[in-house]
N, C-alpha and C positions, 0 to 999 in steps of 0.2 A: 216399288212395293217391298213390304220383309219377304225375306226370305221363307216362312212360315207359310205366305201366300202363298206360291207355287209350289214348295217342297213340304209336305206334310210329316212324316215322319220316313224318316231313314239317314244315306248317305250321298251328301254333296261335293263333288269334286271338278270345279272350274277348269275348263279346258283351253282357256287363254286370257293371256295378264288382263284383258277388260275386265273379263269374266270374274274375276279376281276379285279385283278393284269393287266390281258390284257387288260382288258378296260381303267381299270388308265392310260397305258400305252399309248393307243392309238396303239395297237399292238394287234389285233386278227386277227383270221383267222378263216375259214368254220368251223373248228370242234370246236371253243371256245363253251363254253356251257351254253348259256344264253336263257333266253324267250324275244320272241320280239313278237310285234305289233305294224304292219305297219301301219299308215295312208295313207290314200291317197288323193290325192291332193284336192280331194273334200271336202272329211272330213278336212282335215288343213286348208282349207280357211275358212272350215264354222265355223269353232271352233275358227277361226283367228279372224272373221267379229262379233262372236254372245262374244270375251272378253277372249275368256280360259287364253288364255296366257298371257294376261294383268291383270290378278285376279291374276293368280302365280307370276309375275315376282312382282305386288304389295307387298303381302304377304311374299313371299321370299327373294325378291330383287337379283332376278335371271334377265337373257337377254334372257330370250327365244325370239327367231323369225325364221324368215326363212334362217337365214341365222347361224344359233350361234349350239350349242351344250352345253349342259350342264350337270352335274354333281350333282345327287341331295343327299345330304349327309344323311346318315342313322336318326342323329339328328333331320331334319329338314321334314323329309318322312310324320309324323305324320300331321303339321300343311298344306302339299300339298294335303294332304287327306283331310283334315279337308275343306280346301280350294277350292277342286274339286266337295267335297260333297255339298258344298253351292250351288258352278255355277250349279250342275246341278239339285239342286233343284226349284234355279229363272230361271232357263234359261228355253226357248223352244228349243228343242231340233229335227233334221230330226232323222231317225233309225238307221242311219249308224254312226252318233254326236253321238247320246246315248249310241250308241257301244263303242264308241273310249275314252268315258269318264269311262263309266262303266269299260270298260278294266282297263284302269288308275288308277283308285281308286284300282280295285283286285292288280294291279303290287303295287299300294300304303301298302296292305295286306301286300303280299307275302315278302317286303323289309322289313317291321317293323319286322315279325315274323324272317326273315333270318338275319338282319341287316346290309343287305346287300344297296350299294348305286343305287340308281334310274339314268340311263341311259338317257334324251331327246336328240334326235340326230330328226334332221329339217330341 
């Protein structure tokens, strides 16, 4: 199934080459073995309204939005880190934003150490 099925809106990070393989594929299922963190619709608009995704897709020259899914390649992991660490140092942030960013940055960790690819699905 896509990825869309089980993962609604947040961040995907594969926990082993299968896991991998089935996300590249667009072919998982319940038991793939990834970490996620959900957004929710609050937190996506407010992180929509206050730039997240417009500072990455700069930086990256990625499409994130509400409508796209992306791919964030092990290479490129370190400068979306680098990238999220900024927004959330200018930005004001609500507690649940600071969550979802903080989250982001740890999955940003966890991909450079594993080198493994960063999952946005939105």
């Amino acid at each position: 199934m896509q990825k869309a099925y089980f993962y609604r809106q947040g961040w995907v990070l594969p926990q082993t080459k299968d896991a991998e393989k089935a996300l590249l594929r667009n072919d998982v299922e319940a038991i793939t073995a990834v970490r996620f963190y959900e957004l929710s619709e609050e937190v996506f608009e407010g992180l929509w309204e206050k730039g997240l995704f417009k500072s990455v897709n700069k930086a990256l020259g990625t499409m994130l939005d509400e409508f796209e899914e992306e791919t964030i390649n092990p290479e490129h992991i370190p400068l979306l880190k680098k990238t999220v660490v900024r927004f959330k140092r200018r930005t004001k942030l609500g507690s649940m934003e600071n969550e979802g960013v903080t989250e982001l940055i740890s999955f940003c960790e966890s991909a450079i150490k594993s080198n493994f690819p960063l999952f946005v699905v939105l």
